[in-house]
C-alpha positions as CSV (number, residue, x, y, z in Angstrom):
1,X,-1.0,-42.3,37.4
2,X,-2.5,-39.4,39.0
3,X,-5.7,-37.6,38.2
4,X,-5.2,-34.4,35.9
5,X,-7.9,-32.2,37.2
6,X,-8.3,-28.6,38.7
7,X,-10.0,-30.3,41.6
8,X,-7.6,-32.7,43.1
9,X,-4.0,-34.3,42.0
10,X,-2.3,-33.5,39.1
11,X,-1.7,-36.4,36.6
12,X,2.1,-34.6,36.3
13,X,2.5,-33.4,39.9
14,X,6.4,-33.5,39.9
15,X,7.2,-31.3,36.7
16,X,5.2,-27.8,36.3
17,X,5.7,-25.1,33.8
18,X,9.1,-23.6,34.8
19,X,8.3,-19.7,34.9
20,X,10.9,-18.5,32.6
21,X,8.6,-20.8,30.1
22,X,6.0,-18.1,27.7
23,X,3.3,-20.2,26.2
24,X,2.4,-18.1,23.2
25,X,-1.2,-18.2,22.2
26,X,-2.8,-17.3,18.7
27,X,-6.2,-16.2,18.9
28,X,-8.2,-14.3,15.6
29,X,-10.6,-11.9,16.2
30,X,-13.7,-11.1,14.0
31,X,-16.7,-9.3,16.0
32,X,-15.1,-11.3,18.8
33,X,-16.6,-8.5,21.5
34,X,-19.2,-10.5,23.0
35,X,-17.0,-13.3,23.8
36,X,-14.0,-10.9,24.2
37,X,-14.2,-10.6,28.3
38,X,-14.3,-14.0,29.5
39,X,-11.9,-14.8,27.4
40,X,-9.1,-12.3,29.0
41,X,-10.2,-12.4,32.7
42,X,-8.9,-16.2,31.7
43,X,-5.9,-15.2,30.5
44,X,-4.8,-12.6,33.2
45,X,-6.0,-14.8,35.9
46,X,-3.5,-17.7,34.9
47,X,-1.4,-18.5,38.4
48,X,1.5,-20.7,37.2
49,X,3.1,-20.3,34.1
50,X,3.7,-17.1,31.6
51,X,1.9,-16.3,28.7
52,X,2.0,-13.7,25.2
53,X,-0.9,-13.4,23.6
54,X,-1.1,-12.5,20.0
55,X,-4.3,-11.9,18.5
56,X,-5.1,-11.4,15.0
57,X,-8.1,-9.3,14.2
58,X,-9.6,-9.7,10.2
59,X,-11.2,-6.1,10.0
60,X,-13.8,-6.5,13.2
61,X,-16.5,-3.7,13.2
62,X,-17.7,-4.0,16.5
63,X,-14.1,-2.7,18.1
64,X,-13.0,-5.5,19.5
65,X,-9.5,-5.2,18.5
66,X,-9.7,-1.3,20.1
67,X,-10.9,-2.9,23.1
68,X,-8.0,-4.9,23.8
69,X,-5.3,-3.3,22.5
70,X,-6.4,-0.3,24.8
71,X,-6.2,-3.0,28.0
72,X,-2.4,-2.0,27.7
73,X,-1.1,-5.4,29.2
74,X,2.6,-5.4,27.7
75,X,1.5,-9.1,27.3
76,X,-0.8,-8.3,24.6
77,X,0.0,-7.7,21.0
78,X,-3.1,-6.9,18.3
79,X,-2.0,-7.4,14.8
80,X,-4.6,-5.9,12.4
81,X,-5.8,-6.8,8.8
82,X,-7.4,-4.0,6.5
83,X,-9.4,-6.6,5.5
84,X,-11.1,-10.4,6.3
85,X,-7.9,-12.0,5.1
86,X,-9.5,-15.6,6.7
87,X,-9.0,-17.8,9.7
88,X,-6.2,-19.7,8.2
89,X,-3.7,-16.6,6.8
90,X,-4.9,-14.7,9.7
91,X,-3.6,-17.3,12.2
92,X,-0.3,-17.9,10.0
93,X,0.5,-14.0,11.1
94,X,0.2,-14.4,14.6
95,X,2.2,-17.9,14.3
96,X,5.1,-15.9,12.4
97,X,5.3,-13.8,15.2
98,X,5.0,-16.2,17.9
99,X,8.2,-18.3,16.0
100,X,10.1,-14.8,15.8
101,X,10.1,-14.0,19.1
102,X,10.8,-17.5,19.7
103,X,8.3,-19.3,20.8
104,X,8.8,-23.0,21.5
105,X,5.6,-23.7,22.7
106,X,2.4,-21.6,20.6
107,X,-1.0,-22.5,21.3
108,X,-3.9,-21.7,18.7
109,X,-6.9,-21.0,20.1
110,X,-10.3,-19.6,19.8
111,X,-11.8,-16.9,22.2
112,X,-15.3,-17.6,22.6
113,X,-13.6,-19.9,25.1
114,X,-13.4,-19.9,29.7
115,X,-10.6,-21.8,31.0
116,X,-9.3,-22.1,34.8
117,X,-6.5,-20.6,36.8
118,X,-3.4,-23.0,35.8
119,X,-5.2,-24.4,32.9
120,X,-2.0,-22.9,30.1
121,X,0.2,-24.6,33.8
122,X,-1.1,-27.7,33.1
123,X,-1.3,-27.9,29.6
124,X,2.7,-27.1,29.3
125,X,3.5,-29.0,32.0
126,X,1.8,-32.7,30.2
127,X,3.1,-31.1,27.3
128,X,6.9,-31.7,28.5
129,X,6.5,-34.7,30.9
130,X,4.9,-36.4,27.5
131,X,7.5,-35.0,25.1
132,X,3.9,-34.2,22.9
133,X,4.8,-32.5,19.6
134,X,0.7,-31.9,19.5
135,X,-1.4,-31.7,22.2
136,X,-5.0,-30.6,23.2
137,X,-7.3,-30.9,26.3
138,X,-10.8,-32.4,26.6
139,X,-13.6,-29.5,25.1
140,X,-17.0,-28.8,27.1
141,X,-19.7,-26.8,26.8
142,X,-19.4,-23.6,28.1
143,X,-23.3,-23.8,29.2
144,X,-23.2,-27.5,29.9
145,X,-19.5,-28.2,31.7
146,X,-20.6,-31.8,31.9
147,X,-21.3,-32.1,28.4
148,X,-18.3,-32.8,25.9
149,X,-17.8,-30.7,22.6
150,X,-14.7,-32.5,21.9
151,X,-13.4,-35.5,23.6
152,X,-10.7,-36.7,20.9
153,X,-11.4,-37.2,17.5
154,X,-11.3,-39.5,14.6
155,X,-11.4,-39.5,10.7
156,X,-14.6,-41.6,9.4
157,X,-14.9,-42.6,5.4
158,X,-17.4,-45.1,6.0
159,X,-19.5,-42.8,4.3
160,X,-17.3,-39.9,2.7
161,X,-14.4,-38.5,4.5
162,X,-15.1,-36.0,7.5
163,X,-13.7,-35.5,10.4
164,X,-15.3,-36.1,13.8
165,X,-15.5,-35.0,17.0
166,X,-16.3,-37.9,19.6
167,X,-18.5,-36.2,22.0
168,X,-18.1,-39.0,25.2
169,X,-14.5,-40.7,26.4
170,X,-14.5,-44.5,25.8
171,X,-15.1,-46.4,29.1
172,X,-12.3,-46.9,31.1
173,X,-10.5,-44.5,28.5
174,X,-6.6,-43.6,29.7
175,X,-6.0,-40.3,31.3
176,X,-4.0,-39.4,28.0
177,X,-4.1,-41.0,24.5
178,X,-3.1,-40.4,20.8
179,X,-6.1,-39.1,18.3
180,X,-6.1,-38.4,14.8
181,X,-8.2,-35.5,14.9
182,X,-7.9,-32.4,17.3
183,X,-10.4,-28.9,16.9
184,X,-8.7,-25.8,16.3
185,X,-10.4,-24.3,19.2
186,X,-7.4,-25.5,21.1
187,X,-4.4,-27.3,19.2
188,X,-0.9,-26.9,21.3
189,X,2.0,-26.7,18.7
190,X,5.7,-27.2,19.2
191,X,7.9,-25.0,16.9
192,X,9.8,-27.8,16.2
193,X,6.1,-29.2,14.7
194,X,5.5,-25.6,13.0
195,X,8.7,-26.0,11.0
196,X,8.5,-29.5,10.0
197,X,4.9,-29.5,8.4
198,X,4.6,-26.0,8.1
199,X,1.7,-23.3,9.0
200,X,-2.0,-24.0,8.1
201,X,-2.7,-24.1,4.6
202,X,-3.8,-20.7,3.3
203,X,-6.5,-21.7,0.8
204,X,-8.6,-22.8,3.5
205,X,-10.6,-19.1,4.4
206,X,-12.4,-20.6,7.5
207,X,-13.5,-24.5,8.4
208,X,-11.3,-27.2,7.6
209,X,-7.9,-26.3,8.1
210,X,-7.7,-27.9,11.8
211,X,-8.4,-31.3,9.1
212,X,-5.9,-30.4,6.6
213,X,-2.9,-29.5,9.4
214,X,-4.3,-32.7,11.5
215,X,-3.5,-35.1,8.2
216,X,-0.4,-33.3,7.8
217,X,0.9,-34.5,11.1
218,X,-0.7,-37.8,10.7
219,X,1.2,-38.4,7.5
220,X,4.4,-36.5,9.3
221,X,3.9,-39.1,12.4
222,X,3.1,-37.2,14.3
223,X,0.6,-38.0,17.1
224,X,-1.7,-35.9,18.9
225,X,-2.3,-36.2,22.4
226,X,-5.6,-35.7,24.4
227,X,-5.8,-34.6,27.8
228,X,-9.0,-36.4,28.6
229,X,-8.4,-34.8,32.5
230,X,-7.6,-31.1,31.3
231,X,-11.1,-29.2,30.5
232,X,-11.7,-26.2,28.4
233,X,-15.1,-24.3,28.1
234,X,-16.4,-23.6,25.0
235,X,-19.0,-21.2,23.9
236,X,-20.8,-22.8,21.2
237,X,-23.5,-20.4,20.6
238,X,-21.2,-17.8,19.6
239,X,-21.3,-18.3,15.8
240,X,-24.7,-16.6,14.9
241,X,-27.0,-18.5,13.7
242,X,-25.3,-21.7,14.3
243,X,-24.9,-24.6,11.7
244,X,-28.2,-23.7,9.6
245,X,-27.2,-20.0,9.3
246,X,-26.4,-19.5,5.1
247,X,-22.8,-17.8,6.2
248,X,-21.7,-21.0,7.7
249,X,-23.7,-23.3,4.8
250,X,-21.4,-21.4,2.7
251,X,-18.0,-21.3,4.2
252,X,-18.3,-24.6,5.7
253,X,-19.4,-26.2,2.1
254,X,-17.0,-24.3,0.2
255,X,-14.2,-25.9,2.3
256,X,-15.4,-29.1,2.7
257,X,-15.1,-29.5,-1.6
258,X,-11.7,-27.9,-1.0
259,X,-10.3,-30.8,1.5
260,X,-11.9,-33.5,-0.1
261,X,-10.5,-31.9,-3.9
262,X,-7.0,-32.1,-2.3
263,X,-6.8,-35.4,-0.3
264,X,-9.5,-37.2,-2.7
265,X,-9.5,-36.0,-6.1
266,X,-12.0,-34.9,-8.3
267,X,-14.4,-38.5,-8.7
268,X,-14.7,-38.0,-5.1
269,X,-15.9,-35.1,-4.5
270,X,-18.0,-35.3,-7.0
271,X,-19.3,-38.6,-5.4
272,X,-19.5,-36.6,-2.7
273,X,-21.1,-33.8,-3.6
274,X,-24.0,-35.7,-4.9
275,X,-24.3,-38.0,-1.7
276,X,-24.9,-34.6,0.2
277,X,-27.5,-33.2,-2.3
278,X,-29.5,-36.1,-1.6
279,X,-29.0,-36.4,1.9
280,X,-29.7,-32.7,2.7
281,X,-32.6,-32.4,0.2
282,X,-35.8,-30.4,2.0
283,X,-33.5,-29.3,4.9
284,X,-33.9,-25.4,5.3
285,X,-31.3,-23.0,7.2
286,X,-32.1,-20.5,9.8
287,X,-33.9,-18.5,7.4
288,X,-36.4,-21.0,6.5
289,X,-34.9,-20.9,2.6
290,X,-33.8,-24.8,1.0
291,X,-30.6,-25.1,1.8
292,X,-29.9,-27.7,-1.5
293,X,-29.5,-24.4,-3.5
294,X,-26.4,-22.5,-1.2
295,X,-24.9,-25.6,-0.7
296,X,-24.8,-26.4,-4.0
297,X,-23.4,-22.8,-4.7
298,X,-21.1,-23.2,-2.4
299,X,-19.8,-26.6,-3.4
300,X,-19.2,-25.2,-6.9
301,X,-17.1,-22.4,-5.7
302,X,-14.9,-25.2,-3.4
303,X,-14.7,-27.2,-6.9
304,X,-13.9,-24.3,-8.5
305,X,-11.3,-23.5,-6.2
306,X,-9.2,-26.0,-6.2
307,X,-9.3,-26.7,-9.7
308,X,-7.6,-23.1,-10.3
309,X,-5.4,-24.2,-7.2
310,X,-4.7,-27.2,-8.8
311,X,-3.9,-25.4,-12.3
312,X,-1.4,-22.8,-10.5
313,X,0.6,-25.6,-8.6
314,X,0.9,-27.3,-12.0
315,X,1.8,-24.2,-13.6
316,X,4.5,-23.0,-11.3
317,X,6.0,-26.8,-11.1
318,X,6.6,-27.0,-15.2
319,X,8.3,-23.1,-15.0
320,X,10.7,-24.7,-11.8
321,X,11.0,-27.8,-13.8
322,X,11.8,-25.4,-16.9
C-alpha cells in the first residue's frame, strides 16, 4: 500500500475524486475574521476535485460573514443567524442545505484551519476506495506541522468518561484505521450517515457534540476511519484565551454535565462533578480568578439542563403515548 502524502505517492493512486463529485463543506463562523483568509486561499486553491462551501455565521461582529459573502465566488453561500444560535444548530443549517442540494459527501469543518492543494482530492478519493461512511485526516499544529493535534482518538472511563485525542500514531500504526473518536474540526459525513443517525444534537450550544454524534455512530456501527497520511493544519491559538479563559471554563463545563447527564445518568455526573471539584481545586483561569467557582456554575447549569431536557422528553412521550 502506497504512501498517502502530498509529498510523494498516493495511498489511492488509481481512483481520484471524479470532477463532477462537489464535496460540500460546513464551516460556522463567529468572529472568525482573523482566521478567515487562510482559510479560503485553501479552499480556492484546491486543484482536483469540486467543492461548495456553506458557512454558517451565529451573529459575528467583526464582519466576517460581510467579508466573504462580498468574495462573490458562486461557490460560496453565507447563511446568517440574528443571533448566537450555537455550534451545533448552526451547523445543522448548513447540513440541511448541503443534503437539499444533494450532497453525498458534506464535510464539517472549522476555519481557523490551512490545508494543501488536493487535500478535499484526497480526502474523497480514500473516502470511496474505503467505502468510509465517516472519515477524517490526521490534525497538526498549524505552528508546529510536526506536532499532532489529533492523531485518532479514543473514549477513556478509567477515570470518568471523556473523550481523547491521541496526540502521536502508534508505532508501526497502518496508513488507515478505525477510531472511536474523531474532532469536529474535520469529520467527513456520508448523507447516507446524516440520515441514518441524524444531525448533531441541538442541546449541545458548543463543545461536545463531535462526542455525542461520535457515540451515535459507534452505537449505529458505524466506524470512523483515520487518514494517518492525510494532514490538516490547525490553528490552535485561535480560541482567545485558550483552555483557562472563563468563556471556555463555562461552555466546555456546561456541556460536559450535559453528555455525561445523557449517556451516564445522574449518580454519575454527580460522581463526576465532585471528582473535578477536587481535582481542579486552586487552579485559576486566564484571569488569575479560582476557577472551582465558574466551573461549578457551570456544571449546575449542564445539570440543570438536562434535567429540564429530560422532563420535556418525558413529557412529550406520555402526550404521544396518550
Amino acid at each position: 500500500m502506497g504512501e498517502f502524502s502530498h509529498a510523494g505517492d498516493k495511498l489511492f493512486p488509481a481512483e481520484r475524486a471524479d470532477q463532477g463529485d462537489i464535496i460540500h463543506i460546513v464551516t460556522v463562523l463567529y468572529n472568525s475574521a482573523p482566521v478567515l483568509d487562510r482559510f479560503v486561499a485553501s479552499l480556492v486553491a484546491q486543484t482536483n476535485t469540486r467543492w461548495r462551501l456553506i458557512a454558517i455565521d451565529n451573529a459575528s461582529r467583526d464582519g466576517c460573514a460581510d467579508r466573504l459573502a462580498a468574495l462573490g465566488d458562486p461557490r460560496i453561500v453565507v447563511l446568517r443567524n440574528p443571533t448566537n444560535t450555537g455550534f451545533a444548530r448552526a451547523t445543522n443549517r448548513g447540513l440541511r442545505l448541503a443534503l437539499d442540494e444533494g450532497g453525498e459527501f458534506i464535510v464539517l469543518m472549522n476555519n481557523d484551519v490551512e490545508f494543501a492543494p488536493d487535500f478535499l482530492g484526497d480526502l474523497l478519493a480514500a473516502r470511496m476506495k474505503l467505502d468510509a461512511q465517516a472519515i477524517t485526516p490526521r490534525i497538526a499544529y498549524l505552528r508546529s506541522p510536526d506536532k499532532a493535534w489529533y492523531a485518532g482518538g479514543h473514549f477513556d472511563s478509567s477515570w470518568i468518561f471523556k473523550s481523547v485525542h491521541e496526540e502521536s500514531d502508534p508505532p508501526d500504526s497502518p496508513d488507515v484505521r478505525a477510531v472511536e473518536f474523531a474532532s469536529g474540526c474535520c469529520l467527513g459525513l456520508t448523507r447516507a450517515v446524516l440520515e441514518r443517525v441524524g444531525l448533531l444534537d441541538e442541546r449541545f450550544f458548543v463543545y461536545w457534540e463531535d462526542t455525542d454524534y461520535c457515540l451515535r455512530l459507534q452505537a449505529a456501527g458505524i466506524p470512523i476511519h483515520y487518514l494517518r497520511r492525510l494532514t490538516l493544519l490547525h490553528d490552535s491559538s485561535a480560541l482567545a484565551g485558550g483552555h483557562n479563559s472563563p468563556t471556555f471554563i463555562s461552555l466546555f463545563y456546561r456541556g460536559y454535565m450535559q453528555i455525561l447527564m445523557k449517556y451516564f445518568g445522574p449518580v454519575y455526573t454527580l460522581r463526576a462533578m465532585l471528582r473535578l471539584l477536587v481535582k481542579h481545586k486552586g487552579h485559576r483561569d486566564s484571569r488569575g480568578a479560582l476557577a472551582g467557582p465558574r466551573m461549578l456554575g457551570a456544571m449546575m447549569r449542564g445539570l440543570a439542563l438536562s434535567l429540564l431536557q429530560r422532563r420535556d422528553r418525558l413529557r412529550l412521550h406520555e402526550q404521544v403515548a396518550g
